[in-house]
C-alpha positions in Angstrom: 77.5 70.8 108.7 75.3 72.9 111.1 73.9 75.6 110.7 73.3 78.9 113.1 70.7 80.8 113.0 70.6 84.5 114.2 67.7 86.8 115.4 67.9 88.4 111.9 67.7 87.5 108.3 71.5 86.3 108.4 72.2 82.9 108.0 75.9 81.1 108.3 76.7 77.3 107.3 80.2 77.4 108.9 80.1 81.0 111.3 81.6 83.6 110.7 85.0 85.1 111.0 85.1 88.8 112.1 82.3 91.1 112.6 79.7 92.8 110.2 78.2 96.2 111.5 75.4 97.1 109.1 72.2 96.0 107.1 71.9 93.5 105.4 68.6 93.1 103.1 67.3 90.7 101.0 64.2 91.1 99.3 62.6 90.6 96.0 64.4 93.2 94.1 68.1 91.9 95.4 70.4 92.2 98.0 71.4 95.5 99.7 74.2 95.8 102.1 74.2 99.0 103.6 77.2 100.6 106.1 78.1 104.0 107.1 81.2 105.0 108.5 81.8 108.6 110.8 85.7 107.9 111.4 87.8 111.2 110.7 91.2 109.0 109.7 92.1 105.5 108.3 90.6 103.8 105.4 87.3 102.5 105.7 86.6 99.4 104.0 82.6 98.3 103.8 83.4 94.4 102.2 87.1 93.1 101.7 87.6 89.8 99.3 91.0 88.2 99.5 92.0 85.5 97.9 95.4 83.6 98.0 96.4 81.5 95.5 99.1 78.8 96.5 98.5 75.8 94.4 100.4 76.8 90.9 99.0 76.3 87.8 95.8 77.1 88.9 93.5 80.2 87.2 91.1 82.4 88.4 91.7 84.3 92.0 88.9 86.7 90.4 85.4 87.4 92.6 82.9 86.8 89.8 79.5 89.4 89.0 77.9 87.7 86.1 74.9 88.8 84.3 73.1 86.6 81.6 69.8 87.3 79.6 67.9 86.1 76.8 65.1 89.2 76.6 65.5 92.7 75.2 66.4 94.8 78.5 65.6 98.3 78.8 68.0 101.3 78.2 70.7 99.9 80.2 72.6 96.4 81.3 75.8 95.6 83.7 77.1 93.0 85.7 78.9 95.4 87.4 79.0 99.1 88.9 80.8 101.3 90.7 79.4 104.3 91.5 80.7 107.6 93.8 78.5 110.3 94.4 80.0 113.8 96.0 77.2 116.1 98.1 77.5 119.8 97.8 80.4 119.3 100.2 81.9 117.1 99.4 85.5 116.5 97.8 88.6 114.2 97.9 92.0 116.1 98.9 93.8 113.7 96.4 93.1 111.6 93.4 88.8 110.3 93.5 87.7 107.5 91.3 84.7 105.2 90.8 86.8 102.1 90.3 90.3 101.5 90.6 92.5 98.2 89.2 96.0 98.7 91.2 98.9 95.7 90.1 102.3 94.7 91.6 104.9 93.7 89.6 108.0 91.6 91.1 110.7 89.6 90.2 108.9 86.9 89.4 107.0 88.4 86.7 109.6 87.5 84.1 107.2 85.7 81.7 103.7 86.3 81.0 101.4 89.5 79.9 100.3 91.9 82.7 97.9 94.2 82.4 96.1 96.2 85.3 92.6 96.2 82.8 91.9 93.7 80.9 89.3 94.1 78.5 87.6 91.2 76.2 85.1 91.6 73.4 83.7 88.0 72.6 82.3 87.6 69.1 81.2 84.6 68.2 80.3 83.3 64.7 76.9 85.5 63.7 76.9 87.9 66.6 76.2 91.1 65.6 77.8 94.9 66.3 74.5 96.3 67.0 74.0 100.2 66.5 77.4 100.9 67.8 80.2 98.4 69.2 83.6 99.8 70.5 86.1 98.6 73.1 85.4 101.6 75.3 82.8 103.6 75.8 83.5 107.0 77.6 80.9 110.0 77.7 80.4 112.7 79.8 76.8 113.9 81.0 74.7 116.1 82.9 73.7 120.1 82.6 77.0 121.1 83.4 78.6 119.2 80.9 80.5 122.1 79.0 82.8 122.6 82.4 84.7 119.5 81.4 84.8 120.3 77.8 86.9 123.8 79.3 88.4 122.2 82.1 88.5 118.4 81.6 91.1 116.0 80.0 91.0 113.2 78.0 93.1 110.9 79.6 96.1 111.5 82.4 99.2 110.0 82.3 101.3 109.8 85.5 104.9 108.5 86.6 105.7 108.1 82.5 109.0 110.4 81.7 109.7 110.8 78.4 112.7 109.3 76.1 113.7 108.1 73.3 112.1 104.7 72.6 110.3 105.1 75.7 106.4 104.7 76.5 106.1 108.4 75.9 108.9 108.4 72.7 110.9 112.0 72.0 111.7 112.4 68.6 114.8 110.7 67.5 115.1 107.0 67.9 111.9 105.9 66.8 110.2 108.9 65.2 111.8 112.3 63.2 110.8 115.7 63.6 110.6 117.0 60.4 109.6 120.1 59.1 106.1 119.4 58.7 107.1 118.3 62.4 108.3 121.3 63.4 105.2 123.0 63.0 103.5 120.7 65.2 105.9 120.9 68.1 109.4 120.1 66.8 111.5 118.8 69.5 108.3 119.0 71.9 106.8 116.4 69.8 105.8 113.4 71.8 105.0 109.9 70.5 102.6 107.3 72.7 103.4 103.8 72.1 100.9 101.4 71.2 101.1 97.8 70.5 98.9 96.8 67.4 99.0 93.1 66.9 103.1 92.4 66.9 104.4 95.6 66.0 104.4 98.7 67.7 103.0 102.2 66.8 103.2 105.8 68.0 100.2 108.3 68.3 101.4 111.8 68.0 101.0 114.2 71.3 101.0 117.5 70.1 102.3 119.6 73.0 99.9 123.0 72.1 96.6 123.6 71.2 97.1 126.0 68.3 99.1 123.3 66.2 98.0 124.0 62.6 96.2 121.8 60.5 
């Protein structure tokens, strides 16, 4: 197979399809891609994988980031990051997020266990937990901290409604309101369900802040 060379550091074994405007640089430290983009409209897109899958039975599809080391690293390690950083001006006029896992759903996905993250914990036989060892890992940081703690939510749940039995369960068919309850919320009572193992469980959502202990 040949191979084309280009006046910069680029090199293709089979061309390319498409065009690249940006800088590519590869040096000791990595490799740095680097695009800007002054459009005013449309999505801008720096690097788009696709993958089509059309032989069935096969796994995978995934772009793979993988990370291995046998040394004590320093006071932080990832295969992967996704990092946004807004200027003094800057903003997003609807929903911004460092990383986002989007899934459709059709009619053929009558069998099978969908999930838009899927998170996996390997522990093999004498690994240990270290200091601390959790499925997630959430903090929030800088000076300004205490705005989220006034502000900020925990999670955010959107397109849910709730109903009896439902994702977000009213009281009734799966859980009571009784009088201990009552004082929590009564009928506003709300019940998340969770899936431990086989069976299935339901966190309490208290719908007020001043619920008493």
């Amino acid at each position: 197979m040949s191979r084309t060379t280009f006046s910069g550091p680029v090199k293709s074994d089979n061309g390319f399809e498409g065009s690249f405007v940006g800088t590519l640089n590869s040096t000791s430290t990595g490799n740095t891609i680097t695009t800007t983009n002054t459009a005013t409209s449309g999505t801008f897109q720096p690097l788009v994988v696709s993958t089509t899958m059309s032989g069935a039975g096969a796994d995978g599809g995934r772009a793979n980031f993988n990370m291995n080391t046998n040394v004590a690293l320093g006071s932080f390690s990832n295969a992967l990051k996704a990092d946004v950083t807004y200027g003094a001006s800057g903003r997003t006029t609807g929903l911004g997020s460092s990383f986002v896992a989007e899934m459709t759903l059709s009619a053929g996905t009558s069998s099978g266990t969908y999930a838009p993250v899927e998170i996996e914990l390997n522990v093999p036989s004498g690994a240990s937990t270290g200091t601390a060892t959790s499925l997630i890992y959430a903090s929030v940081n800088g000076t300004g901290a205490t705005t989220f703690d006034a502000n900020g939510t925990i999670l955010t749940l959107a397109g849910v409604t709730a109903g009896a039995a439902d994702a977000v369960a009213t009281p009734g068919a799966t859980f009571a309101a009784t009088a201990t309850g009552t004082a929590l919320g009564g009928a506003n009572l709300r019940g998340l369900k969770v899936k431990i193992g086989s069976s299935f469980f339901y966190l309490a959502a208290i719908p007020a802040a001043t619920f008493e202990a």
